[in-house]
Backbone as CSV, one residue per row, in Angstrom:
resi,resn,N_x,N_y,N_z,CA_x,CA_y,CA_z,C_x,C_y,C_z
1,UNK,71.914,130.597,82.871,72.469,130.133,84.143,73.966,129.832,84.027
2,UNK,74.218,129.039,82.618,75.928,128.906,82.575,76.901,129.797,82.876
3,UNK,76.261,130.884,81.997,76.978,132.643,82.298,77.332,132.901,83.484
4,UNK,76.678,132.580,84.306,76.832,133.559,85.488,77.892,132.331,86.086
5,UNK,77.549,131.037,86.678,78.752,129.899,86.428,80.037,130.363,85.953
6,UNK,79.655,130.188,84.926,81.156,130.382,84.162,82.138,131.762,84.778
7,UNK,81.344,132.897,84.867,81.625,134.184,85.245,82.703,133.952,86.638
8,UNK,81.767,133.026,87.365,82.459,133.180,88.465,83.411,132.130,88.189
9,UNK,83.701,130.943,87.546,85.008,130.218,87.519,85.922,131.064,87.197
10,UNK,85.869,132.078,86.133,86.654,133.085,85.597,87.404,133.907,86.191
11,UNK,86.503,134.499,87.110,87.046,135.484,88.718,87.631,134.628,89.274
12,UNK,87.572,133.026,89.843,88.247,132.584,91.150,89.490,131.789,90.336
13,UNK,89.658,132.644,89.056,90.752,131.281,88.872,92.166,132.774,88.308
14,UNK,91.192,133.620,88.243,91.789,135.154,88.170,92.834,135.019,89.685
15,UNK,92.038,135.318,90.452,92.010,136.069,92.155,92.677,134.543,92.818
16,UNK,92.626,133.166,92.735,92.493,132.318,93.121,93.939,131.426,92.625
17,UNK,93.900,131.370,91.231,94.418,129.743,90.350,93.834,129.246,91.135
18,UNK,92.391,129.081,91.580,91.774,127.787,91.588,90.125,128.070,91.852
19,UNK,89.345,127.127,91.059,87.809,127.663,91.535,86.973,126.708,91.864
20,UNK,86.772,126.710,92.859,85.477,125.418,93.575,83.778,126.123,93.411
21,UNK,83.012,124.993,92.766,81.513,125.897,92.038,81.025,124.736,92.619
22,UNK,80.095,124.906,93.695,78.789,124.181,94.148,77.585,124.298,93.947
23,UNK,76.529,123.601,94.300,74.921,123.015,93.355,75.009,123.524,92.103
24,UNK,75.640,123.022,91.168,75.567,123.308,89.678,74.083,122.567,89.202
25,UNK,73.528,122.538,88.654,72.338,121.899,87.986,71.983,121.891,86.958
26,UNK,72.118,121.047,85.761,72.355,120.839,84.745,72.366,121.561,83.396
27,UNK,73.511,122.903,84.185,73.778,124.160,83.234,74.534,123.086,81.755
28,UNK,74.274,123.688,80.663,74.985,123.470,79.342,76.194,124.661,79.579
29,UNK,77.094,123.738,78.762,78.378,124.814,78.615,79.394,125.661,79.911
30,UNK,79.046,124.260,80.708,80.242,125.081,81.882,81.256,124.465,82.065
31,UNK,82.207,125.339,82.477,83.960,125.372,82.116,84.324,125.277,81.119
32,UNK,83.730,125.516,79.647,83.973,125.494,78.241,85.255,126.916,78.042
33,UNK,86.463,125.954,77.076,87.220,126.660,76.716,88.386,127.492,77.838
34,UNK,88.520,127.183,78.762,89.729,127.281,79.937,91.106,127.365,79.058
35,UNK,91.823,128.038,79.116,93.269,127.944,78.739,94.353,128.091,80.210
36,UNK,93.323,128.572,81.112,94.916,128.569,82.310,94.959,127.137,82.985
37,UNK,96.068,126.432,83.049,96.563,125.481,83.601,96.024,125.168,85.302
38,UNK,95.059,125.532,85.763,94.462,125.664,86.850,93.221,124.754,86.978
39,UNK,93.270,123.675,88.676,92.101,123.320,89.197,91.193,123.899,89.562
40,UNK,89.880,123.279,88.874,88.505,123.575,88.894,87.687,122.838,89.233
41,UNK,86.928,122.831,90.869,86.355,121.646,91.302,84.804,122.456,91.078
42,UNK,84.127,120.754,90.735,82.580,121.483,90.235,81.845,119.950,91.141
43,UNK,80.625,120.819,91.800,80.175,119.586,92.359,78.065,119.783,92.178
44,UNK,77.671,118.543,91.568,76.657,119.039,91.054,76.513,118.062,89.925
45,UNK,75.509,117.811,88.853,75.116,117.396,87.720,75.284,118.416,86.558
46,UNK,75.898,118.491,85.593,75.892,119.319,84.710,75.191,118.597,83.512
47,UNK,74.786,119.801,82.332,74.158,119.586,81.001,75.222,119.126,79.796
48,UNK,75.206,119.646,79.099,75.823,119.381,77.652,77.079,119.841,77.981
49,UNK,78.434,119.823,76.963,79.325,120.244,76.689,80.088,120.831,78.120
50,UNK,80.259,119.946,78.833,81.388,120.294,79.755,82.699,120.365,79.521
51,UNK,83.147,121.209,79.665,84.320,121.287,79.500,85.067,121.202,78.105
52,UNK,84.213,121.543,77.464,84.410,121.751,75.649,85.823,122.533,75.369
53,UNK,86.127,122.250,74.629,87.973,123.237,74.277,88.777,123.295,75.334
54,UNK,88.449,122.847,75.886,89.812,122.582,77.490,91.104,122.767,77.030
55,UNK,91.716,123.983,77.163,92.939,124.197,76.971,94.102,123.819,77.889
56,UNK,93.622,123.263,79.134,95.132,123.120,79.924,94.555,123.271,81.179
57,UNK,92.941,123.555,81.700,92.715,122.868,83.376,92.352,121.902,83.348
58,UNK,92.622,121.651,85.026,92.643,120.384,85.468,90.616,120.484,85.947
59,UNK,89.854,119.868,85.550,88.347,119.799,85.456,88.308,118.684,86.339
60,UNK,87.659,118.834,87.334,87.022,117.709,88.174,85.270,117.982,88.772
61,UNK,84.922,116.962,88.233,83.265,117.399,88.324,82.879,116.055,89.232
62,UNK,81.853,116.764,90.483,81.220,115.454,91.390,80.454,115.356,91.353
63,UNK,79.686,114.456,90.294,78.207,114.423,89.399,78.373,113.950,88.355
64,UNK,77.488,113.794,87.335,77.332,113.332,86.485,77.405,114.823,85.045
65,UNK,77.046,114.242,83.612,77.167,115.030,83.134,76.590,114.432,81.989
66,UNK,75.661,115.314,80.828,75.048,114.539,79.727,75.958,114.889,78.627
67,UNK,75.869,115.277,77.597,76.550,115.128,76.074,77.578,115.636,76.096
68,UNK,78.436,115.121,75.468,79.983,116.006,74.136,80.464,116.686,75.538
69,UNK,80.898,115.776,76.603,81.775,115.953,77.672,83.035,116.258,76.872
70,UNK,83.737,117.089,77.115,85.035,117.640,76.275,85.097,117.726,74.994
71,UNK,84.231,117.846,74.406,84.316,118.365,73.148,84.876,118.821,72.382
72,UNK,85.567,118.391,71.331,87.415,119.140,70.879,88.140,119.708,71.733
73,UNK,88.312,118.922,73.126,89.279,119.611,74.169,91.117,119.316,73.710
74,UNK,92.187,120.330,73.944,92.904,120.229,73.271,93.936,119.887,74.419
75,UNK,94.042,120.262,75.694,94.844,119.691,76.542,94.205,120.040,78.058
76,UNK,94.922,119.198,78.821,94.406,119.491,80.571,93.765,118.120,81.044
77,UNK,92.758,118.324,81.807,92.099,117.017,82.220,91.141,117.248,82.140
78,UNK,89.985,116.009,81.813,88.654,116.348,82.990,88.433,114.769,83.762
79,UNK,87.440,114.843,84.882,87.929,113.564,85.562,86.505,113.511,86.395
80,UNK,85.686,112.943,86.132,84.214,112.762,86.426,84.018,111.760,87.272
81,UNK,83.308,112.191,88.695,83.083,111.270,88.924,81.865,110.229,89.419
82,UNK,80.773,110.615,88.373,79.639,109.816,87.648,79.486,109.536,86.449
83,UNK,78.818,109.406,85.836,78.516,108.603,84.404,78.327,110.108,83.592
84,UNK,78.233,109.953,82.158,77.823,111.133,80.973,77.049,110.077,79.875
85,UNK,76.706,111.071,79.046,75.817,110.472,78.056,76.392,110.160,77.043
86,UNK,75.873,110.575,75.406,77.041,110.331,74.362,77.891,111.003,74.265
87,UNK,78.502,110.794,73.209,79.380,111.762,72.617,80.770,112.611,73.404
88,UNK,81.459,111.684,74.167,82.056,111.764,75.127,83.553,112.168,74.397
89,UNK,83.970,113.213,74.576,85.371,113.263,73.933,85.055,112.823,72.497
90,UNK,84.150,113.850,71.829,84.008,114.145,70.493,85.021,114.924,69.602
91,UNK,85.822,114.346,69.067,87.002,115.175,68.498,88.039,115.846,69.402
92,UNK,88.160,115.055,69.660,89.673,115.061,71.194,90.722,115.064,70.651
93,UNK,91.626,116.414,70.654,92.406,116.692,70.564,93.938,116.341,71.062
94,UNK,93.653,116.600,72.533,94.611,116.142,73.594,93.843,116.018,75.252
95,UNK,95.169,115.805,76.230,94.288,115.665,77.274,94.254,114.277,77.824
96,UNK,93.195,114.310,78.819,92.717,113.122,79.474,91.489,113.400,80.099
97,UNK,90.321,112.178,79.613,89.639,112.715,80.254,88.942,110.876,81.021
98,UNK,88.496,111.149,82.224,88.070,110.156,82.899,87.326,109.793,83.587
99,UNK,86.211,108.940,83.603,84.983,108.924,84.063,84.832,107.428,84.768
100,UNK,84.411,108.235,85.916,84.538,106.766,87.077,82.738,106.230,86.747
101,UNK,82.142,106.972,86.131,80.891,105.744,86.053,80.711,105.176,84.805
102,UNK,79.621,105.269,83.855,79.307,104.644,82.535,79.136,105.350,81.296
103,UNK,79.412,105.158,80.227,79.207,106.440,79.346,78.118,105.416,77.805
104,UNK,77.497,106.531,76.986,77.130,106.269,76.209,77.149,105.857,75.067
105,UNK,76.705,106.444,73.987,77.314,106.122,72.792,78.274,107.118,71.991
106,UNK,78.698,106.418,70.940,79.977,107.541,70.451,81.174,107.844,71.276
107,UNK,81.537,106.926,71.989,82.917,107.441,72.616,83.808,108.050,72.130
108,UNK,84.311,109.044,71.749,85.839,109.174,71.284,85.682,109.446,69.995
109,UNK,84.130,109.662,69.437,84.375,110.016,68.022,85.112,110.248,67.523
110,UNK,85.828,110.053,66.403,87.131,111.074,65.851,87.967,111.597,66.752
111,UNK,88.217,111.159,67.581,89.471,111.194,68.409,91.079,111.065,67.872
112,UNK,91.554,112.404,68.299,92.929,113.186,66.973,93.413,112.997,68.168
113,UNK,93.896,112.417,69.369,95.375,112.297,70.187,94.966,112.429,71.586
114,UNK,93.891,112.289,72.311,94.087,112.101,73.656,93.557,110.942,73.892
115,UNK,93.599,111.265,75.372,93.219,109.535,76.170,91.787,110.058,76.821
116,UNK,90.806,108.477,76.358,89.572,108.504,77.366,89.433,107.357,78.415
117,UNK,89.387,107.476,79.350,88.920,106.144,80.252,87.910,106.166,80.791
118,UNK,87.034,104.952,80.708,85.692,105.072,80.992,85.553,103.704,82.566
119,UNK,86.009,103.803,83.569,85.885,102.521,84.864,84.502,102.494,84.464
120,UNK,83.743,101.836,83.465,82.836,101.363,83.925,82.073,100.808,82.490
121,UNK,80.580,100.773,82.264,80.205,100.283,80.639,80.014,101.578,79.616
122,UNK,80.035,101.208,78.524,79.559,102.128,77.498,78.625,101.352,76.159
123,UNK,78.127,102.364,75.705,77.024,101.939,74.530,77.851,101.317,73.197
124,UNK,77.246,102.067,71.974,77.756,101.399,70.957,78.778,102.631,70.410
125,UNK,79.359,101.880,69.174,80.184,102.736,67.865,81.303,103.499,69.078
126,UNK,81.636,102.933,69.744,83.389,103.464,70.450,84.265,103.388,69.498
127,UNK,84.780,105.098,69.665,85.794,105.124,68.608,85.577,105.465,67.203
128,UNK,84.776,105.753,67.099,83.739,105.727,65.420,85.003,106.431,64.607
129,UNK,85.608,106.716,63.754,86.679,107.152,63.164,87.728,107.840,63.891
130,UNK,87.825,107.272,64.772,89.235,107.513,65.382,90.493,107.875,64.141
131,UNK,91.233,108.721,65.213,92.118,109.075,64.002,93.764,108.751,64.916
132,UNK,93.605,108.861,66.081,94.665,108.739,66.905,94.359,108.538,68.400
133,UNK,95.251,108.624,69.824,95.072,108.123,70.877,94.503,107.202,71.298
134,UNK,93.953,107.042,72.500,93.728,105.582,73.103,92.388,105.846,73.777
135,UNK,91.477,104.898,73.382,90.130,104.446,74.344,90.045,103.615,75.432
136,UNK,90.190,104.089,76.587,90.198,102.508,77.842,88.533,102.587,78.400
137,UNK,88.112,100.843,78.187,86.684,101.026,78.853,87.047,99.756,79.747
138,UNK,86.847,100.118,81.099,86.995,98.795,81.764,85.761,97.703,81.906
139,UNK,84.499,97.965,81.478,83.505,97.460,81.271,83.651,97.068,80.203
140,UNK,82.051,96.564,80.048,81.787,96.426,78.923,80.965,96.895,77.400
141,UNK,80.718,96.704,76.417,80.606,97.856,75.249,79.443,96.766,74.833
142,UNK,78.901,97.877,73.489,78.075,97.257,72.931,78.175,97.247,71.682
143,UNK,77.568,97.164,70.340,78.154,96.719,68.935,79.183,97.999,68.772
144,UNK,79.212,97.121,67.219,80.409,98.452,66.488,81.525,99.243,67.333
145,UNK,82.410,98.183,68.201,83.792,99.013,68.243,84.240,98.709,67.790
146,UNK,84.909,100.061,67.487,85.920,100.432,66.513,85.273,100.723,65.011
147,UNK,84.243,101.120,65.158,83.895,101.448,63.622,84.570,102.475,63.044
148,UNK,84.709,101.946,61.939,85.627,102.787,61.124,87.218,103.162,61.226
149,UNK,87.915,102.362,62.675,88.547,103.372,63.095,89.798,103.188,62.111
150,UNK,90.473,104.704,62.008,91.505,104.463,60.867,93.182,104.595,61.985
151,UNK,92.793,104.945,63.040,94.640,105.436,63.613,93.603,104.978,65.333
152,UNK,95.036,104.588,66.370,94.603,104.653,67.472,94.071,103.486,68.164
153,UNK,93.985,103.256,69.031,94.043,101.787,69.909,92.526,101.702,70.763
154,UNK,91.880,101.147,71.359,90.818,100.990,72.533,91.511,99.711,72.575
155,UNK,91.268,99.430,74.341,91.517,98.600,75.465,89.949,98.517,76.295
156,UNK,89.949,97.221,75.851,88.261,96.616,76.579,88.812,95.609,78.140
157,UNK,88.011,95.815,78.686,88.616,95.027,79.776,87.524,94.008,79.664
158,UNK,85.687,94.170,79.129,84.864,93.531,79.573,84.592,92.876,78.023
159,UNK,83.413,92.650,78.037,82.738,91.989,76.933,81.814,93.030,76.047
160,UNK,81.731,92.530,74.539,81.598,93.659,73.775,80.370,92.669,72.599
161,UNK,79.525,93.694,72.231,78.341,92.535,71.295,79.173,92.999,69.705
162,UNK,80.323,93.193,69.609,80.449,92.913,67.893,81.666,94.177,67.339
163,UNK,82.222,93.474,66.683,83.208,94.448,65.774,82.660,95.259,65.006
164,UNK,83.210,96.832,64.849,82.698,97.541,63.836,83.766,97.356,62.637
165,UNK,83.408,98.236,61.603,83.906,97.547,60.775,85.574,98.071,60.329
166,UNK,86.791,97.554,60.074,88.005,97.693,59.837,88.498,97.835,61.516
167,UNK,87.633,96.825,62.306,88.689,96.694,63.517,88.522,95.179,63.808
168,UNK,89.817,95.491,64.458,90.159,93.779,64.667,91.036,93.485,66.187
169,UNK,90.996,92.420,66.667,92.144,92.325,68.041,93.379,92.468,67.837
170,UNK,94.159,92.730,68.308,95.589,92.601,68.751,95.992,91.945,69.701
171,UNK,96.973,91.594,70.025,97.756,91.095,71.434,98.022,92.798,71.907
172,UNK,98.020,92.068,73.039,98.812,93.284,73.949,100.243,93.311,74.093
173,UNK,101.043,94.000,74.198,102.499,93.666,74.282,102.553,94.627,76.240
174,UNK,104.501,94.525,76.520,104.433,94.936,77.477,104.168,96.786,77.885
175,UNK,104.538,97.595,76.557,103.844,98.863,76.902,102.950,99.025,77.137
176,UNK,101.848,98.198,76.319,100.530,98.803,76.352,100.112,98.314,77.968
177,UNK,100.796,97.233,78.151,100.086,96.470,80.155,100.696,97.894,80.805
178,UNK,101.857,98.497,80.406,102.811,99.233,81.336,101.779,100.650,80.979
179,UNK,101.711,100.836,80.055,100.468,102.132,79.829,99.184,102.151,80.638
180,UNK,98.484,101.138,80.802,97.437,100.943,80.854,97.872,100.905,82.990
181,UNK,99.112,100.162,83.357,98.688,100.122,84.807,98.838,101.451,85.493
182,UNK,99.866,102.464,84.556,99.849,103.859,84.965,99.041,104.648,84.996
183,UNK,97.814,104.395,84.176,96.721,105.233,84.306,96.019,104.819,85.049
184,UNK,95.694,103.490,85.270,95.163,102.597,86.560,95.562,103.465,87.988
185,UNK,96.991,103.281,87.966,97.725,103.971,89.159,97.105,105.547,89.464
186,UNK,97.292,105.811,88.964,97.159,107.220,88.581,95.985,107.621,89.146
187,UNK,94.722,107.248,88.562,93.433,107.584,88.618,92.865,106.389,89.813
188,UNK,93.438,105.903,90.368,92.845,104.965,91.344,91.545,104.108,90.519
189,UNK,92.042,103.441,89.813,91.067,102.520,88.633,92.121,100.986,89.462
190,UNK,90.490,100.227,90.029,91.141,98.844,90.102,91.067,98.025,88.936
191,UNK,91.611,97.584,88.108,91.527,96.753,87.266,92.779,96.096,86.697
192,UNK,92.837,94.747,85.730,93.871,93.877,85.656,94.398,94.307,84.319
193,UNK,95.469,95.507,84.158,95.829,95.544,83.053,95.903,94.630,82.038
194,UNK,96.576,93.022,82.661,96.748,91.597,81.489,95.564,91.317,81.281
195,UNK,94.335,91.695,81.932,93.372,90.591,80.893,92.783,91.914,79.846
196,UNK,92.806,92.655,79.846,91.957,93.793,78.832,92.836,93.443,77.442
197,UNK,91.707,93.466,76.264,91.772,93.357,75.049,92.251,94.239,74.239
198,UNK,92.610,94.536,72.852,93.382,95.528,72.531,92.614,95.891,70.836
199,UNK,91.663,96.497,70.592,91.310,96.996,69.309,91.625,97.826,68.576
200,UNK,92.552,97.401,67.232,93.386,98.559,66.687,92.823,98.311,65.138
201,UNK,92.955,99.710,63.756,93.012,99.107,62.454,92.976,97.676,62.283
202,UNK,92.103,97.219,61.282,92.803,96.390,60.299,93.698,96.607,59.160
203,UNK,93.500,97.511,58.175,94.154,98.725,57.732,94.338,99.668,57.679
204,UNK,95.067,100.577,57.077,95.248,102.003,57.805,94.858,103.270,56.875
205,UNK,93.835,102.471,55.437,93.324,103.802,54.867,92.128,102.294,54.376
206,UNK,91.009,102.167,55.089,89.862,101.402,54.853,88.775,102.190,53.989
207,UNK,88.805,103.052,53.562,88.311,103.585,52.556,88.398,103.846,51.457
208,UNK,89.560,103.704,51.051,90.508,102.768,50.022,90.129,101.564,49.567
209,UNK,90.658,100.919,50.661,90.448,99.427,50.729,88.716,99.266,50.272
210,UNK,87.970,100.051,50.486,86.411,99.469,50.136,86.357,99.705,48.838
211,UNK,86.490,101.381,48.462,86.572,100.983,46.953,87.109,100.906,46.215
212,UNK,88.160,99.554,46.224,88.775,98.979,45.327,88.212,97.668,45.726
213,UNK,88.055,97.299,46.438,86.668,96.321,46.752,85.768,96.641,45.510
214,UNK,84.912,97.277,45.911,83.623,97.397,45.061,83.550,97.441,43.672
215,UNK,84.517,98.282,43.134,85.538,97.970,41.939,85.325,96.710,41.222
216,UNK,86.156,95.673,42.043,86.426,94.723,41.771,85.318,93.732,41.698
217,UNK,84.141,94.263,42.598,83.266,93.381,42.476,81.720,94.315,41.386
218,UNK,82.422,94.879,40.710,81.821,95.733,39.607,80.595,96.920,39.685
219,UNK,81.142,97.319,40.843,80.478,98.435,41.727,81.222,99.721,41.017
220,UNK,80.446,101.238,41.201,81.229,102.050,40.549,82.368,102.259,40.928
């Protein structure tokens, strides 16, 4: 079913720069891998891997969507506007991607340089080895953020059940309020840039840091 989907985003963005796809139903793998700089309105519930390798369109989906929403996407947008499941911006490259309802677990896995915003709650392990860019959840989270993370920031606006491990708070300074109200602006997100929290490293090679730990405490 994606095929034929996809087929036709392909033609209307050919004939078009631009492709509008209605009753989608929870095809896997549509709009995967786009390189032309062109809007793509999708209205419908989609399956897995939306919008995977996003090279540079602008993705707007009116529905929801389940797993590895952008999936090593490397630039462009995507901009949802219902909830997805895990694995949301799994190895995110570049980009933006933004979801006006709730997302799952694994936010931002290994996230190498773009931005995710989530207006609403998410599960656990946000951020799980982050390597770079920024996580915004304006809700609230559940254990382990920031596990592991070695590079890269998340901004909590809500309440969270527990630190993962090598993350810690920060203050906010005035970029990050000035970052955070532009994407607010931007995406029509109501929320109070000053009260959201700021989770960055504790150090910046924690795997290191453990074993020379363990070392020390006569571990191999």
């Amino acid at each position: 079913m994606s095929n034929g989907v996809n087929k036709t985003i392909t033609k209307e963005l050919k004939e078009k720069k631009k492709a509008v796809i209605n009753d989608v139903n929870l095809e896997d793998n549509i709009a995967v891998g786009i390189e032309e700089p062109y809007p793509v309105e999708i209205e419908g519930d989609v399956g897995d891997f939306f919008g995977a390798l996003n090279s540079g369109a602008s993705l707007q989906l009116k529905g929801s969507a389940r797993r590895f929403t952008g999936n090593m996407m490397c630039n462009g947008e995507i901009v949802i506007d219902g909830s997805v499941g895990d694995g949301l911006g799994f190895g995110l490259y570049g980009g933006t991607i933004v979801v006006k309802g709730d997302a799952g677990n694994k936010i931002g896995q290994m996230n190498k340089g773009g931005t995710i915003i989530v207006d609403g709650n998410v599960k656990d392990n946000i951020g799980l080895f982050s390597l770079a860019g920024d996580i915004i959840i304006t809700g609230n989270a559940g254990a382990q953020v920031g596990e592991w993370i070695i590079k890269g920031s998340i901004y909590l606006g809500g309440e969270f059940d527990g630190f993962g491990r090598n993350a810690k708070l920060s203050d906010l300074n005035d970029d990050d309020i000035n970052k955070l109200k532009n994407y607010f602006e931007k995406y029509g997100i109501e929320a109070d840039a000053s009260k959201f929290r700021k989770i960055e490293p504790e150090v910046l090679r924690p795997f290191y840091k453990t074993k020379e730990k363990d070392k020390s405490q006569g571990g191999a």
